[in-house]
N, C-alpha and C positions, 0 to 999 in steps of 0.2 A: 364198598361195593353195594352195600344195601341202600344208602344211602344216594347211588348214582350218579357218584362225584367224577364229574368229567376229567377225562386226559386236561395235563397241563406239563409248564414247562418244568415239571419236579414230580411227575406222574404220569407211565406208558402202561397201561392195560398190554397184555400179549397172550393171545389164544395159543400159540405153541411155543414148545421150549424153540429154541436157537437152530438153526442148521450150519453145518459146515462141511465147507470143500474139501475132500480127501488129498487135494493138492498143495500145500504148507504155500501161503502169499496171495491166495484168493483172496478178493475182498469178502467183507464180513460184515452181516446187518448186526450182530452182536455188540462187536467194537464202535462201531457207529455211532451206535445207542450209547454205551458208557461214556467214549467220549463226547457226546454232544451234552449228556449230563452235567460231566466232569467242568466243561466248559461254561456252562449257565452257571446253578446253583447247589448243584448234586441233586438228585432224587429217588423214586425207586423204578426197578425194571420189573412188571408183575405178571410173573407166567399161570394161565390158569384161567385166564377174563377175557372173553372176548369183547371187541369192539361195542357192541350193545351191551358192554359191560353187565353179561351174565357168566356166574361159576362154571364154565367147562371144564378146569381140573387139569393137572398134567401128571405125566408118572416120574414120583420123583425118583424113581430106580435108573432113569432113562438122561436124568439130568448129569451129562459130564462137566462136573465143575474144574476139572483141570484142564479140559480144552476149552473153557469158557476163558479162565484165565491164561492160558497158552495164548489163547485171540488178544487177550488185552496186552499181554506182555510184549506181543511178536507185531502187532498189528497199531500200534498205536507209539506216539513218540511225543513229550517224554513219557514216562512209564507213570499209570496214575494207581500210587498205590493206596491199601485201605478199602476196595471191594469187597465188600461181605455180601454172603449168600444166608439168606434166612427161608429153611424148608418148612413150613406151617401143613401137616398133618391133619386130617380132617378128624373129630372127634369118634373115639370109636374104631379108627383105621380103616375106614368105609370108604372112604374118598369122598368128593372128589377133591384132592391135595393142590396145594400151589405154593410155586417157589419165588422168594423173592430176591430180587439182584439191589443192595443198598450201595449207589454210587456216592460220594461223600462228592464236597467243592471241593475244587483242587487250587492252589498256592502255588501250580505249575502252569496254570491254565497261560496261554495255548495251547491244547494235545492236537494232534494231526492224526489222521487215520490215512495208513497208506495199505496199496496192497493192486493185485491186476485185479482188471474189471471189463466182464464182458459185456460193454454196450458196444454200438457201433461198429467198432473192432477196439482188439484187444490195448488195452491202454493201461499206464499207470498212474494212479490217482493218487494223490498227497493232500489234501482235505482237513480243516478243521469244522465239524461239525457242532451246532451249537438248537436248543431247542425254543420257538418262538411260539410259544403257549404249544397246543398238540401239536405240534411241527416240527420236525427236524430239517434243517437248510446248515447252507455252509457259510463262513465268515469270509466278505468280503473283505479286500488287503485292507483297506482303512481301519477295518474290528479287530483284523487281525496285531496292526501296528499298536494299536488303543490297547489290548488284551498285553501285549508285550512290555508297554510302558507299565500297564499294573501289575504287571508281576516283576518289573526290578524293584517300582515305588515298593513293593511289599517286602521283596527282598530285604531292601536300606533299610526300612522304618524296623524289621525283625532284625538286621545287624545291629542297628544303634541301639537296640534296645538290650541286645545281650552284650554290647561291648558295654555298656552304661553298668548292665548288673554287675559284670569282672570289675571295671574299677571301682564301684561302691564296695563292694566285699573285699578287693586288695586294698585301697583307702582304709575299710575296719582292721582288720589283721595285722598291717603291717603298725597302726597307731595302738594295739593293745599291743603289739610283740614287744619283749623283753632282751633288749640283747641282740646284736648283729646274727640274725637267722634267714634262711629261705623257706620260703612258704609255696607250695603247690595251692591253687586257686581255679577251679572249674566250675562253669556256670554251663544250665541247660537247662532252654528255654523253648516252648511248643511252636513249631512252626503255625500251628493253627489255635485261635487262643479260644480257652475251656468255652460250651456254650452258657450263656447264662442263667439257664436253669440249675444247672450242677451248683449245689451249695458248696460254702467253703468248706474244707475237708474240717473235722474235729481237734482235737489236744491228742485225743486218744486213738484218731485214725493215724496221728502224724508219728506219734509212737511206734504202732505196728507197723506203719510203713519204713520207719526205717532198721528196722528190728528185720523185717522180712527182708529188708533188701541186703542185708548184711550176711542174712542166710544164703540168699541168693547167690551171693560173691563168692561164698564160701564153698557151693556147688559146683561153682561154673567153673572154678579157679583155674585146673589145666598146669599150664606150666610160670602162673603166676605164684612164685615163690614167695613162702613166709606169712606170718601170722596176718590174722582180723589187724585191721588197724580202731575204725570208729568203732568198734562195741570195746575195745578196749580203754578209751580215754573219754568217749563221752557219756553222759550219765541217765541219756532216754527218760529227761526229765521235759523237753518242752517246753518251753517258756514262751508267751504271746509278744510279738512283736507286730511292727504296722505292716498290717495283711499278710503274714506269715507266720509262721511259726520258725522258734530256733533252740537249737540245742548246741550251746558251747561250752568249752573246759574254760573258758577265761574271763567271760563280759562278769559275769560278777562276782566280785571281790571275794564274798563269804564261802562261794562255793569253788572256788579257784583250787584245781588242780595242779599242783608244780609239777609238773615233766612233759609231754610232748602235748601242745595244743592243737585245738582241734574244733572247727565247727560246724554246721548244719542248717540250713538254710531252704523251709520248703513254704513257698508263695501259695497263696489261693487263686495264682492263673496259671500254678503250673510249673513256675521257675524254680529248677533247684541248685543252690548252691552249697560246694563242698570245700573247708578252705584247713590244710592241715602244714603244719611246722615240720620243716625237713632235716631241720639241723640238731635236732634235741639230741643229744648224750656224744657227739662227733667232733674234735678236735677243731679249731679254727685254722691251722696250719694253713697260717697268710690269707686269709680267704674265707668264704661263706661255703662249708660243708652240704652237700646234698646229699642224702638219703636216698639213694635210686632205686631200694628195694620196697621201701615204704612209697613212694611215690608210685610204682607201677600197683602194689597195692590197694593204695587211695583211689588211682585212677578205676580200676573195677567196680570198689565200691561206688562209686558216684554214680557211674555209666547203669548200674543196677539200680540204684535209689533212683536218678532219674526214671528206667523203664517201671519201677513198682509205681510210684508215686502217680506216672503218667496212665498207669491201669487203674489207679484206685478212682481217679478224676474218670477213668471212663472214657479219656481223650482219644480217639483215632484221629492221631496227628504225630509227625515224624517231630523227630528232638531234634536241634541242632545243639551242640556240644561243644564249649572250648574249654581250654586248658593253657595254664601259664603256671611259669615259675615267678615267681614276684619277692624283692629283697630292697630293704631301705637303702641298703647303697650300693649302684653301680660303681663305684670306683673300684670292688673288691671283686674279685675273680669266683665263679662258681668253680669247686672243685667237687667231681663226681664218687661216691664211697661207695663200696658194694661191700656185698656177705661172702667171705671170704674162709673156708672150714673155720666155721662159729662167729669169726670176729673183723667185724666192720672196717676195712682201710680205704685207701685213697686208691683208686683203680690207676694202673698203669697205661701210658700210649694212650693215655684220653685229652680232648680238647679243654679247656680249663675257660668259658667267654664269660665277659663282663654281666652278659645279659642273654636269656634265650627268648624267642617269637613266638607267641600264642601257637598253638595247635587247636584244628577244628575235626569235625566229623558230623555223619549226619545218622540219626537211628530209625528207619523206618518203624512205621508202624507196625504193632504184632510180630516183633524181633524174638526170635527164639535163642536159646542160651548160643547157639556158636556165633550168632550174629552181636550179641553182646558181648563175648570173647574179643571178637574178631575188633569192632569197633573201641574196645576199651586198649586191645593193644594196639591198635592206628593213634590213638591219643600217646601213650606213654612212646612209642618209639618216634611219634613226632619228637617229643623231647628230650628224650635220649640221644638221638640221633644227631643232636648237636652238639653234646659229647664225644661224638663219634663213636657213640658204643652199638654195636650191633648186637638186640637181640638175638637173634638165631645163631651167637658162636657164641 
């Protein structure tokens, strides 16, 4: 502001906070605004400056940030998540204060803002707004269609790239496993990739991160039954690999653990992979054994490593997640084993398939523990479910 840096299409000065209609489906200059950010490049919304960009200050006692976010939720389609609000306090507590609204780029863009609108006569307006230096206007159909093809292109090139990471990590796994086994295999990859300032994480940040996210699991747990899995097999040793780091019980020979393997996999853009052996200590009884207790297990921890690892990077960016069972040979039947008063058998009434189908989900950003719950049991009952086994009985 000192400096006089004009409005731009990543920059709105705003004399007052926001107003809103006491009637839910008014249109909203609020939502407007985020999405017309949402849609350029992301930038900031700055309450407190006016036009002649000088300090007039707002009170930030006065600023409703849950009906700012109720506008963007209810008013805007699809939902662009990731808005953060930054209150900056004048030194002293003197005033005059100001609040800022930080819109990120959205990987959804086109958002549309609907809502009634009284010009003319009353109407309802469905609108993509977008900003053209100090300007906000609307996307005519042609930007609109243009906007739509780059967000499937985005889509594809973000699927290819996490279906590539799942068969590089089932490709490793399945050519170090020992012995006719099933391996659980999840990969989670940032829908918006690290910006390039962020350094590569450390040896010794990728340590704590998976140390904390192992804690994490172990809080959140709920009615995910039975012990830690990765702090029990692997050795939070870290070892450097190309632009990642990994922590496994088997890649090397000297330090090879014999009993249930397991590995770890955290990229410097962000990509995490989790790959653990389902059949250690279970009976082959005609078939490839699965561990469903460990498996729902594994899946938490992942779903947790991914959100620590994705805060340690600093990413406000939602994960996409998948999840496979992966076995060297389809000719053998998966058969499902659960914990059973102490002791592991073959579950009854379950479907026994050659092979089961990836499972996906997606983790918004700034996911709180039930939303990580929630989404780690959407992965495990995807797979399950092909079993025919119903969590909830």
């Amino acid at each position: 502001m000192a400096d006089k840096l004009a409005e731009s299409d990543d920059l709105d000065w705003k004399e007052h906070l926001p107003s809103f209609a006491p009637k839910p489906g008014i249109w909203n200059e609020f939502a407007k605004d985020v999405a017309a950010m949402a849609n350029t490049r992301g930038g900031l919304l700055v309450y407190g400056v006016s036009d002649q960009i000088e300090l007039v200050g707002v009170d930030l006692a006065a600023a409703n940030k849950k009906q700012m976010l109720s506008a963007v939720r209810t008013g805007i389609q699809p939902y662009i998540s990731g808005v953060d609000f930054i209150e900056l306090f004048a030194p002293g507590d003197g005033g005059p204060d100001v609040l800022v609204v930080d819109v990120p780029p959205s990987e959804m863009a086109p958002h549309f803002q609907y809502g009634w609108e009284n010009k003319d006569k009353d109407r309802v307006t469905f609108n993509a707004p977008y900003r053209i230096k100090d300007d906000t206007s609307y996307m005519p159909e042609h930007q609109v269609a243009r906007a739509y093809r780059e967000r499937f292109a985005r889509q594809d090139a973000a699927d290819a790239l996490l279906q590539a990471c799942l068969r590089q990590t089932t490709e490793t796994v399945l050519s170090e496993s020992e012995g006719l086994s099933a391996w659980l295999v999840i990969a989670a990859r940032l829908a918006r990739q690290v910006p390039r300032m962020v350094p590569p994480p450390t040896q010794q940040e990728a340590k704590y991160t998976l140390h904390e996210a192992v804690g994490t699991a172990r809080r959140i747990k709920g009615d995910f039954v039975g012990p830690a899995v990765l702090s029990e097999i692997l050795s939070n040793s870290m070892s450097v690999g190309l632009r990642r780091w990994v922590d496994s019980s088997f890649l090397v020979p000297d330090r090879r653990i014999y009993g249930r393997d397991a590995m770890v996999e955290l990229h410097h853009d962000g990509t995490v992979t989790v790959s653990a052996e389902l059949s250690h200590g279970l009976p082959p009884d005609d078939g490839v054994p699965v561990n469903t207790q460990v498996l729902r297990i594994v899946v938490l921890e992942a779903v947790a490593l991914a959100d620590t690892f994705r805060r340690r990077l600093a990413a406000d960016s939602s994960l996409d997640i998948t999840a496979t069972v992966a076995t060297a040979s389809t000719g053998n039947r998966l058969l499902p084993f659960g914990n059973g008063l102490g002791q592991f058998a073959l579950m009854a009434n379950t479907r026994r398939p050659h092979r089961l189908l990836p499972t996906s989900t997606e983790l918004a950003p700034n996911a709180d523990d039930t939303a990580l719950r929630d989404r780690a049991h959407e992965l495990a009952s995807g797979l399950l479910h092909q079993f025919g086994i119903d969590l909830h009985h």
